[in-house]
C-alpha positions as CSV (number, residue, x, y, z in Angstrom):
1,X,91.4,68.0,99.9
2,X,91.4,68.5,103.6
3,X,94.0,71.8,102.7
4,X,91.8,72.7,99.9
5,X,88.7,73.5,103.1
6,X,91.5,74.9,105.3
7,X,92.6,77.7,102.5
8,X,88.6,78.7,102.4
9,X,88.2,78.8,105.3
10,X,91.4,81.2,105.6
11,X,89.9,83.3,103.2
12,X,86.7,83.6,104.3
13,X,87.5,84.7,107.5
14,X,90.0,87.0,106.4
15,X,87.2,88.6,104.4
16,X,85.2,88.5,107.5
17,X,87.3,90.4,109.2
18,X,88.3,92.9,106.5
19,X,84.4,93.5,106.6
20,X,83.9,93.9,110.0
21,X,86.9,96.3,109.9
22,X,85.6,98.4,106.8
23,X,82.1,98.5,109.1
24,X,84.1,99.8,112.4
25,X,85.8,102.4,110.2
26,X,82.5,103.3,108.1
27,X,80.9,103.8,112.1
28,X,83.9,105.9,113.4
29,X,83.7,108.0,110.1
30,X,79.7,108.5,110.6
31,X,80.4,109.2,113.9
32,X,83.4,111.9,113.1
33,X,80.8,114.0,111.0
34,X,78.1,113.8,113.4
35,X,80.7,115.8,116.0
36,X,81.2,118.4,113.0
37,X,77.9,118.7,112.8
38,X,76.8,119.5,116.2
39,X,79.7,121.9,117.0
40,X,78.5,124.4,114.0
């Protein structure tokens, strides 16, 4: 059962960290159009 919690807990933070990626990418993507922006 002990491998059952380890695989969760795999998987959980390896959705963690896709999120926190998607979020990082989401900011530098925000952050890209706000430089468009101001230039025009």
């Amino acid at each position: 059962s002990s491998q059952k919690v380890i695989n969760m807990a795999k998987i959980v933070l390896s959705n963690v960290g896709a999120l926190m990626d998607y979020h990082a990418i989401e900011r530098l993507y925000q952050n890209l159009l706000i430089q468009q922006y101001s230039k025009t």
